[in-house]
N, C-alpha and C positions, 0 to 999 in steps of 0.2 A: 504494500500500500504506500500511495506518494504524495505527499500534500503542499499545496500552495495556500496564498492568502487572500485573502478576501480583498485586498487592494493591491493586490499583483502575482494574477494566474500564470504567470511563467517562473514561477518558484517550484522547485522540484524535491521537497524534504521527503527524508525519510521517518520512522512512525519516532523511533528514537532522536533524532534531532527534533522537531516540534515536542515531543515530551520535554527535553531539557532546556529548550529554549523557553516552552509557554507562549509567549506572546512574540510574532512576527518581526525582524528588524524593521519594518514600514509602517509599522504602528498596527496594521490588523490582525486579524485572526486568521489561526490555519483552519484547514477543514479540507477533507480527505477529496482526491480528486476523482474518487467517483464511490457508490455506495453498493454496496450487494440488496437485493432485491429478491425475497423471496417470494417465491408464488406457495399456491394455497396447499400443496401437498405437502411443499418444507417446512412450511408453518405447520402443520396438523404433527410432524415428526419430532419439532423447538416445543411443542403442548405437553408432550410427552418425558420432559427434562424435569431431571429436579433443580433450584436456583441454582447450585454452584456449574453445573454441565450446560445450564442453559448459558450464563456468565460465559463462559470458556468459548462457547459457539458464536455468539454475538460479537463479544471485546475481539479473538480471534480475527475477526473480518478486517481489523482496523491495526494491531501490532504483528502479523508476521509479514516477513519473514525476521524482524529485529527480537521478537520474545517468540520462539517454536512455544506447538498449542499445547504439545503436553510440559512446556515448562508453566505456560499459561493456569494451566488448569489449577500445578501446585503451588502459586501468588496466590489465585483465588481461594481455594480450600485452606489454605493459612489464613489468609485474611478476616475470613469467617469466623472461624473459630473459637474468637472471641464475642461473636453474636450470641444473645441469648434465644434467637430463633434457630433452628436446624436450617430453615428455607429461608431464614436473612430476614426476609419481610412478612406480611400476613396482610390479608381482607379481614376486618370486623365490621359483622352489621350490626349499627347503631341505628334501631328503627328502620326507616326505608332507605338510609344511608351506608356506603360502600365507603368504610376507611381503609384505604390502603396504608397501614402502618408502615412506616418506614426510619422509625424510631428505636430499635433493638441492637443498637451498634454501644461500642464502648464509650460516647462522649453524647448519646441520647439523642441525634438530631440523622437526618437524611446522609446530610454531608460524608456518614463514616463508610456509605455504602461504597462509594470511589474512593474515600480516603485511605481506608484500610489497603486496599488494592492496590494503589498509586506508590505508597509506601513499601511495598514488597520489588515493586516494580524500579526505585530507586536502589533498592539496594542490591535487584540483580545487575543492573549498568554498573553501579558502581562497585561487585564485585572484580569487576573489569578492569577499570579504566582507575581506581585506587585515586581518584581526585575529591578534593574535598569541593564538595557543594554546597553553596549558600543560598537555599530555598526562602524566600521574600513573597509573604501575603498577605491581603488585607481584607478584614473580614468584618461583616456587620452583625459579626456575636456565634455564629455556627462552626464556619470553615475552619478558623483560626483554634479551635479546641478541639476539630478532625483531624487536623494536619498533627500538632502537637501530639496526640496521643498516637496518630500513625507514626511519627517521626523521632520521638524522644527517646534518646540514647542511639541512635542510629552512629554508624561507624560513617566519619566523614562528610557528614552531613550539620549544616548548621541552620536553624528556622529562626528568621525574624516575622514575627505576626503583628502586624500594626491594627488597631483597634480604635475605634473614636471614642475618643473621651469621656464617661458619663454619658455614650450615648448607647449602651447595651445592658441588657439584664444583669442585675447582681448574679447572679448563679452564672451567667454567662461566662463574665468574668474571670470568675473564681477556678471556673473546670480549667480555664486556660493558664492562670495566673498563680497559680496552686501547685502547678508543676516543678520541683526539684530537677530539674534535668540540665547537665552544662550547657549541653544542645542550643537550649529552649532560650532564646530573646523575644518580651513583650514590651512591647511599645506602644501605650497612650499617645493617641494625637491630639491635638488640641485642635478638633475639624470634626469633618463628617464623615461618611462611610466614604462619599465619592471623594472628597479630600486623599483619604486613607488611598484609593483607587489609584487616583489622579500621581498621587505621587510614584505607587509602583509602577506604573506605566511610564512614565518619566526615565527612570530608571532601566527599565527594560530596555527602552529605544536610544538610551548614551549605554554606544558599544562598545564604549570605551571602560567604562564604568561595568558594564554586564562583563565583560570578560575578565577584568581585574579579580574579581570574585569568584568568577565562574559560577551567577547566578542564574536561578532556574525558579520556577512558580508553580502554585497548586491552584491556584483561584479558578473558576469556570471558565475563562478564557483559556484555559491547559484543554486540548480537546480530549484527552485522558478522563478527565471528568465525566464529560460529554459520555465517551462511551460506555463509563460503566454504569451512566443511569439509565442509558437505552433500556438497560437488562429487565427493571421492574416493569416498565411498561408493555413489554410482551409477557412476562410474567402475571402478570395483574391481568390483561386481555383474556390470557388462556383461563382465564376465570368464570368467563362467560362466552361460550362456546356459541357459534354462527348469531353472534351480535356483535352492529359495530357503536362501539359506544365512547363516552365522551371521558375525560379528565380535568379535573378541574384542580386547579395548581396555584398555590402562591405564590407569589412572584414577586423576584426584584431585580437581580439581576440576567433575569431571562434564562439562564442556564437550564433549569432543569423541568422549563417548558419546551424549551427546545430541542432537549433531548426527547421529550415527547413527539417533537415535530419530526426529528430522525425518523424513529421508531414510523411513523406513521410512511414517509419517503422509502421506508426499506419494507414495505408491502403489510403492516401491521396495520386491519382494520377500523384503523379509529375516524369516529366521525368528526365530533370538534374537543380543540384543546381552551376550555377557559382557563383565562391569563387573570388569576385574582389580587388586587393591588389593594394597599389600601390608600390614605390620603396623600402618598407621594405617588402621583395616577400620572405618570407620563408614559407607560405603557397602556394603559385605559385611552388617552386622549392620542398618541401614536396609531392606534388600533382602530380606534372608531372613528377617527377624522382626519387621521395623518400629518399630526401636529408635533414633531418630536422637538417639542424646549422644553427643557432643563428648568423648572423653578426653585424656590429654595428649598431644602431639605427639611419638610416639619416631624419631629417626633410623634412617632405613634405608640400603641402598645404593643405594636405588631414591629419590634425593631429590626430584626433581619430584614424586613422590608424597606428600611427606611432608605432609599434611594432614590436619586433622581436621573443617573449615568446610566444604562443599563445596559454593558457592554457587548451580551449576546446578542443584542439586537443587531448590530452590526452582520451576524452571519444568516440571518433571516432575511434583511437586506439584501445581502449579494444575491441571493434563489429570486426576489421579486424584483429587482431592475434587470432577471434575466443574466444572471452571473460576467456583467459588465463591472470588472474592477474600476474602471475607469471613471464611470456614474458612482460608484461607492468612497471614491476619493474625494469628490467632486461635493459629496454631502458633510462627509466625515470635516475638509475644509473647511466648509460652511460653517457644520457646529462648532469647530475651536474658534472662527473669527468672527459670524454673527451670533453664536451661542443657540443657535438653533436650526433647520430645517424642515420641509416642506413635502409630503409625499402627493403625487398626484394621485387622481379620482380612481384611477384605474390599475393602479399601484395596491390604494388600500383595497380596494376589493378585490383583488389578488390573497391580501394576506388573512379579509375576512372569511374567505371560504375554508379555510384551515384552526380560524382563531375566533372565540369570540373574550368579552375584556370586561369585565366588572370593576369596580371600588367599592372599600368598605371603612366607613367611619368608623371612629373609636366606640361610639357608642350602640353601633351595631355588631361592633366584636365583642362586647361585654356580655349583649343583649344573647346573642349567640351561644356564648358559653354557657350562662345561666340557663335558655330554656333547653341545650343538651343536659346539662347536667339535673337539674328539677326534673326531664319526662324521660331520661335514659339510664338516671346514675352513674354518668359518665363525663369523664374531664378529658377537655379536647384545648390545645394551645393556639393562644392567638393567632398563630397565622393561620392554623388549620381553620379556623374560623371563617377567617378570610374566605376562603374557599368555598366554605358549608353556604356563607350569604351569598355569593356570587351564583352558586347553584340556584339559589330561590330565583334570584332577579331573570334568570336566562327563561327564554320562555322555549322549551326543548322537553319533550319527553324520552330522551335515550337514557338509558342505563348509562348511571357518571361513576369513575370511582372519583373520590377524592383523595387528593395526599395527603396525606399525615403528616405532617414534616420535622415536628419535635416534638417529645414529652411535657408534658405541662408542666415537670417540674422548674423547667426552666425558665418558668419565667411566675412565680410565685408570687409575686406582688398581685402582677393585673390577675389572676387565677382567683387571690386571697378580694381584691377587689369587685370583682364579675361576681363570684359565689358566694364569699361571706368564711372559704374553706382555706384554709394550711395545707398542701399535699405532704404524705410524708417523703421523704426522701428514698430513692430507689438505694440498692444496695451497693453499690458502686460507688456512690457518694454520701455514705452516711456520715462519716466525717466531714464531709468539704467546709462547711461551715469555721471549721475549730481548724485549718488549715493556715499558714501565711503568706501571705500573694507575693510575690515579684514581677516589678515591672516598671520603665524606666516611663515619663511622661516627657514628650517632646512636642515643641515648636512643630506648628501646621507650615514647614520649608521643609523643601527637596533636599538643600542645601545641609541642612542640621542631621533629619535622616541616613545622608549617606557618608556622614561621620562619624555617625554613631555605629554604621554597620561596617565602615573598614576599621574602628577600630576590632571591633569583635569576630571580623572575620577569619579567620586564623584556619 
């Protein structure tokens, strides 16, 4: 498999360089130059997998020849293994609702389903090539405690995780900032998620700086990511056999709707993907009117969400101008120098026949948790919220699953807020609390940043 970028098709990487690279020297994103495409008897044979074989089948399409499938196979069956599911994820009906839980990983949120994976995957290159790596991410409360728990104590390997300031869950925090590991560097920014963003990318694209470090990235811009979420959305389909049916997904920074969109481009019957945002809706207003500006970043209680950059977008893009890098550079321009762009009439409707986009206020994610939890006896996290409402508003009778995308513990305040309830703490972190953080708080500069990480680069 051989991958270019979204603003320049005559790039020819292999599945290992865009892994270690993450993000394009041209500023965009890779993504594979062509996709496998099952028809409906392959499909009927992947139903018949268990998660970790189906994994192996799917990722396979996108790392060999750089990872052989049966080394494949045993990154994944490692990776698992610390799931407290056998099958990784699970469907619960809550009432007339389809949760695709995706919450049974070691750091409690989606993120660990790639991250666990990616992390094996680091360390077979780098049983190789014996260079030390400085993996650089930014994360709005999930990725940044996936990466950490895949990557700490890793041989040669060094993680900086930037984090916005007081702008993610206490618990969040903590899973990440709690870690004793040499490895492990956190960083407060004093900014936002897309600040935190804005800066890694910066960084990515001074090659002069990426190569001093020999740095490399986990964030959903890694299409690594990308591929190992494909996995649950045929996973979760074969759930519901000769139906094609919808997902409804939180979102912020597009990533793991988009892996949905894959999934659906490589012959997986799905009919529509809702994109569930909440009051940072520039995915909602990109979608339904083709208005993609960036406004300011408001705190929600939905904080993984909290975005206004939403960098997957970019590779949904290049599929509806018709994979013209040239039109994708042309806009990407736009938004660094008028801060915004314009999609035409027949553009979005392009992308609406794939996509439909809700929002969801704070007080409708409250409202959400309480009447699940009052008529189900069940506690569902704000973003999954997100989602549940977004389903009401859609006027679609298909069979939806929705994502699950983190355990409620993590976010105990709005949970203790919505319900009136304290969750107890799962077993994995029964101490976090009585635990001490580390973590360095820095200047919202590029400048400061990348001082702080040659000094600890080593």
């Amino acid at each position: 498999m051989k991958y270019f970028s979204t603003r320049n098709k005559n790039l020819n990487h292999s599945f290992k360089e865009v892994f270690l690279r993450g993000l394009s020297p041209d500023g965009g994103l890779f993504i594979p130059q062509k996709l496998k495409v099952y028809n409906s008897s392959e499909l009927e044979e992947l139903s018949k997998l268990k998660y970790t074989d189906l994994a192996t089948e799917i990722i396979s399409n996108f790392c060999v020849p750089d990872i052989e499938k049966t080394k494949l196979k045993e990154l994944i069956e490692r990776a698992y293994k610390s799931f407290s599911l056998e099958d990784v994820v699970t469907i619960k009906k809550v009432g007339n609702l389809n949760l695709l839980e995706l919450y049974h990983g070691p750091t409690l949120a989606f993120k660990d389903i790639a991250m666990q994976v990616i992390g094996n995957i680091y360390n077979e290159f780098n049983s190789t090539d014996k260079k030390i790596i400085n993996i650089i991410v930014a994360t709005s409360g999930d990725t940044g405690s996936a990466a950490i728990s895949a990557l700490s104590g890793k041989p040669n390997i060094n993680v900086f995780v930037l984090h916005p300031h007081n702008k993610i869950s206490h618990i969040q925090r903590k899973i990440m900032t709690a870690v004793d590991s040499k490895n492990i560097h956190n960083i407060a920014l004093k900014g936002n998620f897309d600040d935190c963003q804005k800066i890694v990318k910066e960084m990515f694209t001074d090659n002069k700086f990426r190569e001093d470090i020999n740095m490399s990235g986990v964030n959903s811009i890694n299409w690594a990511r990308i591929a190992c979420q494909i996995v649950y959305y045929f996973y979760s389909s074969f759930k519901f056999p000769n139906k094609k049916i919808n997902f409804s997904v939180p979102t912020g920074n597009f990533g793991d709707v988009y892996a949905g969109y894959v999934a659906k481009k490589m012959g997986l019957p799905i009919n529509k993907l809702i994109v569930a945002t909440n009051k940072n809706d520039i995915l909602q207003r990109v979608i339904n009117k083709g208005d993609y500006k960036p406004l300011r970043v408001e705190p929600s209680l939905s904080p993984s969400m909290d975005i206004q950059i939403s960098s997957n977008f970019e590779r949904l893009l290049f599929d509806v101008l018709d994979m013209n890098d040239s039109k994708v550079v042309n806009l990407m321009n736009s938004l660094k120098s008028q801060g915004s762009f314009k999609l035409k009439k027949e553009e979005v409707d392009i992308i609406k026949k794939d996509f439909y986009a809700e929002k969801t206020n704070d007080e409708e994610t409250k409202k959400t948790i309480e009447e699940i939890k009052n008529k189900h006896k069940f506690i569902i996290d704000p973003h999954t919220a997100t989602a549940v409402q977004a389903l009401k508003n859609i006027k679609d009778d298909s069979e939806t699953v929705i994502l699950a995308t983190a355990h409620p513990y993590k976010f105990l305040e709005t949970i203790k807020l919505a319900t009136g309830e304290n969750i107890k703490a799962p077993a994995q972190f029964a101490n976090l609390l009585d635990k001490k953080e580390k973590y360095d708080i820095l200047e919202n500069k590029t400048k400061m940043v990348k001082e702080y990480i040659l000094k600890k680069a080593v």
